[in-house]
C-alpha positions as CSV (number, residue, x, y, z in Angstrom):
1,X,-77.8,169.5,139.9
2,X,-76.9,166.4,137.4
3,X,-73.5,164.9,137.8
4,X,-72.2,167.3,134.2
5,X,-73.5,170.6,135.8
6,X,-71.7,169.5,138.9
7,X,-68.4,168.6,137.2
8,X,-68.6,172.4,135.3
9,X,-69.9,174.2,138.4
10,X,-66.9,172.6,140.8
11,X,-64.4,173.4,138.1
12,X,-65.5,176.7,138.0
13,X,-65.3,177.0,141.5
14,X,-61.5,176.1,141.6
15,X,-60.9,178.3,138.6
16,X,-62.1,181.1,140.7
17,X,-60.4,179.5,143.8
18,X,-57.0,179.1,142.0
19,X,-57.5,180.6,138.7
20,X,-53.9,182.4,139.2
21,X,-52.2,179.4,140.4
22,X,-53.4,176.4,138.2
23,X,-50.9,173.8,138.6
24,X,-52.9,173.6,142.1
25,X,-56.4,173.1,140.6
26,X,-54.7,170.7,138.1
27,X,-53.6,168.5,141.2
28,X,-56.5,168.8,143.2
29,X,-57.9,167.0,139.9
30,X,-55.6,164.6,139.0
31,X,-55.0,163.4,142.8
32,X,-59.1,163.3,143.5
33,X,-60.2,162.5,139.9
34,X,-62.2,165.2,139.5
35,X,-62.8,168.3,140.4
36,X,-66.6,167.8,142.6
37,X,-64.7,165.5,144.8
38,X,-62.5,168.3,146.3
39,X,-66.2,169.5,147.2
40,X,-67.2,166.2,148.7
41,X,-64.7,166.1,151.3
42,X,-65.6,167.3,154.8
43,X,-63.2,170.3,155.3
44,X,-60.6,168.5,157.9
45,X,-59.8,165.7,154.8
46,X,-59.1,168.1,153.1
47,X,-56.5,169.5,154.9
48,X,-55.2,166.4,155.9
49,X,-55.0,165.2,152.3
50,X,-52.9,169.0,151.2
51,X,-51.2,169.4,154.3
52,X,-52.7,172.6,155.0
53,X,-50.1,174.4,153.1
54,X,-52.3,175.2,149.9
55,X,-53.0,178.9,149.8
56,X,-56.8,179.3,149.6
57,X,-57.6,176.3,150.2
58,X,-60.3,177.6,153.1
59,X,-62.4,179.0,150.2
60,X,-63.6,175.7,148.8
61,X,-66.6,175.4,150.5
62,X,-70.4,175.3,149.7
63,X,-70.2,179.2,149.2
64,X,-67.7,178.9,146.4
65,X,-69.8,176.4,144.9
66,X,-73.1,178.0,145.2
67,X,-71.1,181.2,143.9
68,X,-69.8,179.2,141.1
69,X,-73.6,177.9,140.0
70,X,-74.8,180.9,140.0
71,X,-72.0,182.4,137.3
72,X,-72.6,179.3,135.3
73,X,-76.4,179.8,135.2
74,X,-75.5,183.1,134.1
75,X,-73.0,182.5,131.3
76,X,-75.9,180.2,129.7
77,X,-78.2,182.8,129.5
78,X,-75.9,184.9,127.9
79,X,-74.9,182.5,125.5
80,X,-71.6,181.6,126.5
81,X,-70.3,178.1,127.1
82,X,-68.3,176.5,129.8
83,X,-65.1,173.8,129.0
84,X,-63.9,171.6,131.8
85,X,-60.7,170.0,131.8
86,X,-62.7,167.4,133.0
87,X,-64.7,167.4,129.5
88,X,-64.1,165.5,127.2
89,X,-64.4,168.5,124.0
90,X,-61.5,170.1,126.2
91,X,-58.6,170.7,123.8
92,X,-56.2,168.3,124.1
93,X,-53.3,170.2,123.2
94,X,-53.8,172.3,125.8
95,X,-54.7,169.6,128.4
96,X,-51.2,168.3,128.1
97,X,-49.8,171.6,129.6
98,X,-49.3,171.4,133.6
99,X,-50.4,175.1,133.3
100,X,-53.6,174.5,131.8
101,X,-56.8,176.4,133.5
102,X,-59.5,174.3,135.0
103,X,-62.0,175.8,132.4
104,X,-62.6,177.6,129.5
105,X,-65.0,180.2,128.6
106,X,-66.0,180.0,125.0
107,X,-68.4,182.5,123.1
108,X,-69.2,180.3,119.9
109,X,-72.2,179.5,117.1
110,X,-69.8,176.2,117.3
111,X,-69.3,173.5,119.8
112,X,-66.1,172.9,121.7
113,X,-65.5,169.4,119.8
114,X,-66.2,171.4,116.4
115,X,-63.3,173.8,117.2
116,X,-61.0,172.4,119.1
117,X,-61.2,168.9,117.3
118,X,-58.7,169.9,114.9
119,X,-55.5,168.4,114.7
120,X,-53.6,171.1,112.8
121,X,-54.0,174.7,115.3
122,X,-51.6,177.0,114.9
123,X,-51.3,180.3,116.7
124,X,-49.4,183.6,115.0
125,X,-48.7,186.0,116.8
126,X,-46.4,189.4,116.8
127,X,-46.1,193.1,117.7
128,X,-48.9,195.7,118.0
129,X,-46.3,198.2,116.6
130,X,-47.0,196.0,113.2
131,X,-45.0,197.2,110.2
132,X,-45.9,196.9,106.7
133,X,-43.2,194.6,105.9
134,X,-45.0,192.9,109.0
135,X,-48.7,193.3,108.0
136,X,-47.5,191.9,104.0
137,X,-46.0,189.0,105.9
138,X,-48.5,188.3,108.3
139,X,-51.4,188.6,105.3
140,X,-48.9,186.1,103.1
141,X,-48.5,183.9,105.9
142,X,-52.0,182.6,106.7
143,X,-53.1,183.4,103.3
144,X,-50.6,180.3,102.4
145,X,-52.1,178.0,105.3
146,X,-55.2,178.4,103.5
147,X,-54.0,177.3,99.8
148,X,-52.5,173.8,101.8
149,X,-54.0,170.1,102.4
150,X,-54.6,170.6,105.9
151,X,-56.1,174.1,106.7
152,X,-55.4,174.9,110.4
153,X,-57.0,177.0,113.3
154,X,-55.3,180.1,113.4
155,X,-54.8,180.8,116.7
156,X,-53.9,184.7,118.3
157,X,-55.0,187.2,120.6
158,X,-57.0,189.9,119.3
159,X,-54.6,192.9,120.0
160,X,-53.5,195.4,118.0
161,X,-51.3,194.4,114.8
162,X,-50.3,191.3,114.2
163,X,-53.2,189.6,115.9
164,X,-55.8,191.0,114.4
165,X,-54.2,191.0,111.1
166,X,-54.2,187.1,111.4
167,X,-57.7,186.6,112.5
168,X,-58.9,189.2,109.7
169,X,-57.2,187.4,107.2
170,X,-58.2,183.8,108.5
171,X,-61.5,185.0,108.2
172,X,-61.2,186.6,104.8
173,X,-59.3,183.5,103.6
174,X,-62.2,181.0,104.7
175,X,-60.3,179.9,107.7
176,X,-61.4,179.0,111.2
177,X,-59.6,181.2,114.4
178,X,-59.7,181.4,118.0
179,X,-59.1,184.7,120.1
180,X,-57.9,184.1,123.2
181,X,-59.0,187.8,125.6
182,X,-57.2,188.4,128.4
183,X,-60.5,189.4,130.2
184,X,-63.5,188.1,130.9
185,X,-66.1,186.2,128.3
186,X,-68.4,188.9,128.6
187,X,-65.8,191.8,127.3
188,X,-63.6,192.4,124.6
189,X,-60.5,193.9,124.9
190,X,-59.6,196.3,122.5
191,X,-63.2,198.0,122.5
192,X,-62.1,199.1,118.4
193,X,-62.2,194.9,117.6
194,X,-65.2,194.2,119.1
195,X,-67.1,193.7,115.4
196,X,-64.0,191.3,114.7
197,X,-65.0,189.7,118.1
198,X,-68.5,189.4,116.9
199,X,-67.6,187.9,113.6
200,X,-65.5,185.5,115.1
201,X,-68.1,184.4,117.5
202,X,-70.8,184.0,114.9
203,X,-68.5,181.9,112.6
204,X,-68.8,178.2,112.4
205,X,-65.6,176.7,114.0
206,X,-64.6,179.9,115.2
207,X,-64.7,181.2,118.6
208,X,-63.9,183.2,121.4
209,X,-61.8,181.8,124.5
210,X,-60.7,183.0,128.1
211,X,-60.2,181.1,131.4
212,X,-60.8,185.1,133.1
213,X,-64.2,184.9,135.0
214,X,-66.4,187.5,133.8
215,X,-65.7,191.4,134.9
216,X,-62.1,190.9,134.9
217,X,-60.3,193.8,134.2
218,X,-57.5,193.8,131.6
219,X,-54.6,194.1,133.7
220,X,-50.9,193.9,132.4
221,X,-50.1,190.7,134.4
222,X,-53.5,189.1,132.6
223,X,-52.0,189.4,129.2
224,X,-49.0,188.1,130.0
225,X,-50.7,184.9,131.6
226,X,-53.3,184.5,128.7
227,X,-50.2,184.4,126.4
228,X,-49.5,180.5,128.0
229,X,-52.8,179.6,126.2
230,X,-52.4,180.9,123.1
231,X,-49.1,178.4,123.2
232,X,-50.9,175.5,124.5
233,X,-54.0,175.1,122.2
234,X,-51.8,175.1,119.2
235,X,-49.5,172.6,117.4
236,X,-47.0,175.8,116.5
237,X,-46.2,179.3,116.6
238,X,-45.4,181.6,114.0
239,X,-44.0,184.8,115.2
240,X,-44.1,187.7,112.7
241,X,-42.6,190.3,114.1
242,X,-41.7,191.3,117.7
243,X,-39.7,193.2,120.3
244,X,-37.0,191.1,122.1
245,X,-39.2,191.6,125.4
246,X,-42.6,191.7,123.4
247,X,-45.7,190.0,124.5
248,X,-45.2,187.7,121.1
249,X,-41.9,186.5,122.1
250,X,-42.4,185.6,125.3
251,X,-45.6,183.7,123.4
252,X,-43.1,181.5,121.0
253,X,-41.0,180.7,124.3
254,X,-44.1,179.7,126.2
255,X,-44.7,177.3,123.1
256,X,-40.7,176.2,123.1
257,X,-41.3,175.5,126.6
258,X,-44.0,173.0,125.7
259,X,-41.6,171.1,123.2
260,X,-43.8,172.7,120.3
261,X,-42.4,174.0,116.8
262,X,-41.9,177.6,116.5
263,X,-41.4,179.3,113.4
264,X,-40.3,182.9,113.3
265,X,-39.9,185.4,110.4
266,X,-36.7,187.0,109.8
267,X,-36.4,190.8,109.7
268,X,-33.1,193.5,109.4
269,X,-30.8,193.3,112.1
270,X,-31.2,197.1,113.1
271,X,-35.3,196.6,113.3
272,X,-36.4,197.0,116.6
273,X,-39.8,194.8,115.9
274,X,-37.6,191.8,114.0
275,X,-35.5,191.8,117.5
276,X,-37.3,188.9,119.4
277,X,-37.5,187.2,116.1
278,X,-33.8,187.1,115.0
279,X,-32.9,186.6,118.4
280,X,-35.5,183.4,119.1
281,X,-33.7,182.2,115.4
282,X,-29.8,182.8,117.0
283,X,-31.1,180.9,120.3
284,X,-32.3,178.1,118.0
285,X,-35.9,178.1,119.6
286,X,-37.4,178.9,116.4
287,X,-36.8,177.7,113.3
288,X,-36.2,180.3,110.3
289,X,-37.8,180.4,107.0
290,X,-37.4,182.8,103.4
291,X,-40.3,181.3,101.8
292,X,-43.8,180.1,102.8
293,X,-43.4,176.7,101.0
294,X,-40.8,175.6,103.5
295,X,-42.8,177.1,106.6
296,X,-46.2,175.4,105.3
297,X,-44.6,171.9,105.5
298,X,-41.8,172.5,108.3
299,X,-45.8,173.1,110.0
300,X,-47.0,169.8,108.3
301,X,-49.8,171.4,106.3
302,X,-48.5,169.6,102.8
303,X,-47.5,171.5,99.8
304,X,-48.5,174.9,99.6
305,X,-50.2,175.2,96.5
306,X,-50.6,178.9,95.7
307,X,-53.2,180.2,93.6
308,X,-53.2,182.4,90.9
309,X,-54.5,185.9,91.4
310,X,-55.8,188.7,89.3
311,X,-54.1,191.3,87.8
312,X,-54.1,194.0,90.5
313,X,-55.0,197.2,88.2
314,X,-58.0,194.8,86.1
315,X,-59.3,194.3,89.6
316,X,-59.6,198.1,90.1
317,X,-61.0,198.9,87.7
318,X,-63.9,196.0,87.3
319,X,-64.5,197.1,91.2
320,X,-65.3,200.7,90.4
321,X,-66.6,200.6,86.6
322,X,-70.2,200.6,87.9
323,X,-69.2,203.4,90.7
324,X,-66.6,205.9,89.2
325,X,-65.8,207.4,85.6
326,X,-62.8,206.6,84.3
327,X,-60.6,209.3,84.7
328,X,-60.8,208.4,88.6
329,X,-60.5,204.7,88.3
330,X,-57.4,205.5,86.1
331,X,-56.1,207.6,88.9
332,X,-57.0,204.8,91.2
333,X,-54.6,202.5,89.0
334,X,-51.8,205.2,89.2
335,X,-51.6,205.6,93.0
336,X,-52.4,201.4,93.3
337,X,-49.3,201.1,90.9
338,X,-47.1,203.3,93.0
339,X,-48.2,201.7,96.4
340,X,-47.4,198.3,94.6
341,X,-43.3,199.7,93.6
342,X,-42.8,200.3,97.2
343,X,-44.6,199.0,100.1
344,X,-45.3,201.1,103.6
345,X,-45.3,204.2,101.0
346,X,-46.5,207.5,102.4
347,X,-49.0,210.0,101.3
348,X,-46.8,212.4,100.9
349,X,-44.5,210.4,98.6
350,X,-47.0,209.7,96.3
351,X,-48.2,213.0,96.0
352,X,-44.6,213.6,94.8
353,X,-44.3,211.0,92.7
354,X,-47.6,212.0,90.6
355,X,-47.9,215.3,91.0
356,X,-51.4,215.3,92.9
357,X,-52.2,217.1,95.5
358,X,-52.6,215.9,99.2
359,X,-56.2,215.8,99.5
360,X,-56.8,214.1,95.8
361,X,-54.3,211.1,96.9
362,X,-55.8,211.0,100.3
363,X,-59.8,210.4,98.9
364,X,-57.6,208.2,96.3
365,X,-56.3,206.2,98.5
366,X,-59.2,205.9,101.2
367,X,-61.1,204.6,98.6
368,X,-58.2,202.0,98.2
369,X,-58.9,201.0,101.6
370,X,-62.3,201.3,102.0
371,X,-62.7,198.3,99.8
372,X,-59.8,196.1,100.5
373,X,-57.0,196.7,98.2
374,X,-54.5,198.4,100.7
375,X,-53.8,199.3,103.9
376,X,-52.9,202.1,105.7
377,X,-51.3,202.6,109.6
378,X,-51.2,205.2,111.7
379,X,-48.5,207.0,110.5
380,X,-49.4,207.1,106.5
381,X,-47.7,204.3,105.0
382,X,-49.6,202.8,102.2
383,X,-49.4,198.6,101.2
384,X,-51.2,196.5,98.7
385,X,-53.1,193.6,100.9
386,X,-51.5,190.4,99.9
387,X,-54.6,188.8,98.2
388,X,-54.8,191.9,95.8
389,X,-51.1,191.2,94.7
């Protein structure tokens, strides 16, 4: 194989080797140069050179390595892409963490040096038990980053709630993003995102990213550890909302860890999902904020130079002349209006509140969400979507 297929193969290998523990791979690297040379050595300079005392280090051997071309032959037939450390399209940001994996598995219509090459990534990041005080924020929030100077990478995880709200909205909002799984390149964890996952992947500058060999399994202890890259390939982290134990605080201390900004969004004292929020502000690892003008340039994205939007009810109603007669479209308007006076509204409330019955505001207000001007959670609650404000 040529000297790049053996610098991808070999770190591969030692991904696979030490894929749970790599600060060891790391070394292997930085102490050898590279990672074929830890293949290069007869097996007794090897451990001579670790003392013996690295844990696995019997399985780098010519098996591994054949193992480890064969999975690469078979990533490039699917399509998928393989990052090295080594490389030099690697991300840098993550490259300077002593945690960072010995590859990177990328599903992407873009290269690694088109995505990662940005200077200005920034991951967001929050609960999947996403409010609608959460979900408004989350919308506002990268909807801003894409009305500044310097647009960034938005950077999350896919999950449920506030990840998927940011990479939705990035992609709405003309905005590259990155989803980092927490199983292998081949999967997509949650099954409901995979036609997010696709869109993402068929985006310019967008892409999906894992250091998980295929047919891993997504195991509690897998998100957890994918949460250290989400931290390293950005600048910042914004956390929206989260649990004091939640998977997106532990993110924003990952990224304190790494002496990068974090930013998190302020919620009521008695809220259970602002908790890791308001507590990462009282610890002074993460900086509070009450307006987006003062988060966009505390992130060193310039001015925040909001647009103008339409009048929410002229929008309705240009969107459905063609479709529905106006006595509906007016109806449309009422429920929209009362939706607008108080966000994370229920069904039931509305239904009050106009005199309509259940199933009338409930085609009303799927309609409403079938084409993009609110959303509605599991439970009911009823919010405009920020860009329809």
């Amino acid at each position: 194989m040529d000297k790049d297929t053996f610098s991808k193969v070999s770190a591969i290998a030692l991904n696979n080797v030490f894929g749970y523990e790599p600060r060891i791979s790391r070394n292997i690297i930085k102490t050898l140069g590279s990672a074929e040379a830890v293949f290069q050595l007869p097996q007794e300079e090897r451990m001579r050179l670790f003392g013996g005392y690295v844990k696995n280090l019997s399985f780098i051997n010519d098996s591994s390595l054949e193992d480890a071309e064969r999975l690469y032959s078979k990533l490039l037939r699917d399509g998928c892409m393989v990052c090295s450390i080594c490389d030099p399209d690697y991300p840098a940001l993550l490259k300077d963490c002593e945690d960072a994996p010995a590859v990177l598995y990328m599903r992407s219509c873009s290269s690694a040096a088109e995505v990662f090459g940005r200077e200005d990534n920034v991951s967001v990041v929050g609960t999947r038990d996403i409010s609608p005080y959460g979900t408004e924020w989350c919308q506002r929030i990268v909807q801003a980053f894409a009305e500044t100077p310097r647009k960034p990478l938005v950077v999350s995880g896919l999950a449920i709630g506030v990840d998927i709200c940011a990479h939705r909205t990035a992609l709405d909002m003309g905005l590259p993003t990155v989803a980092v799984l927490p199983v292998g390149i081949n999967s997509v964890y949650p099954l409901r995102h995979r036609r997010d996952a696709e869109r993402i992947a068929s985006t310019p500058g967008c892409a999906l990213v894992t250091d998980y060999p295929p047919g891993t399994a997504p195991t509690q202890f897998n998100f957890l550890r994918r949460n250290r890259i989400i931290a390293g390939l950005s600048r910042a982290t914004v956390l929206v909302e989260s649990k004091i134990k939640g998977g997106g605080t532990m993110t924003a201390r990952l990224a304190a860890g790494y002496g990068r900004d974090v930013f998190a969004l302020p919620g009521r004292i008695d809220d259970v999902r602002s908790a890791g929020c308001n507590r990462l502000i009282n610890e002074k690892l993460a900086e509070s904020f009450d307006n987006l003008s003062i988060l966009c340039e505390g992130l060193g994205l310039g001015q925040w130079q909001r647009r103008r939007s339409s009048d929410l009810l002229t929008e309705i109603c240009s969107h459905f002349k063609e479709s529905l007669c106006q006595e509906e479209i007016d109806a449309l308007c009422l429920v929209a209006m009362e939706i607008k006076k108080e966000r994370g509204i229920s069904i039931e409330e509305i239904c009050r509140r106009t005199d309509m019955n259940y199933a009338g505001i409930s085609t009303l207000t799927g309609l409403l969400e079938a084409d993009g001007f609110i959303s509605i959670d599991l439970f009911g609650n009823c919010a405009i979507n920020t860009r329809n404000c």
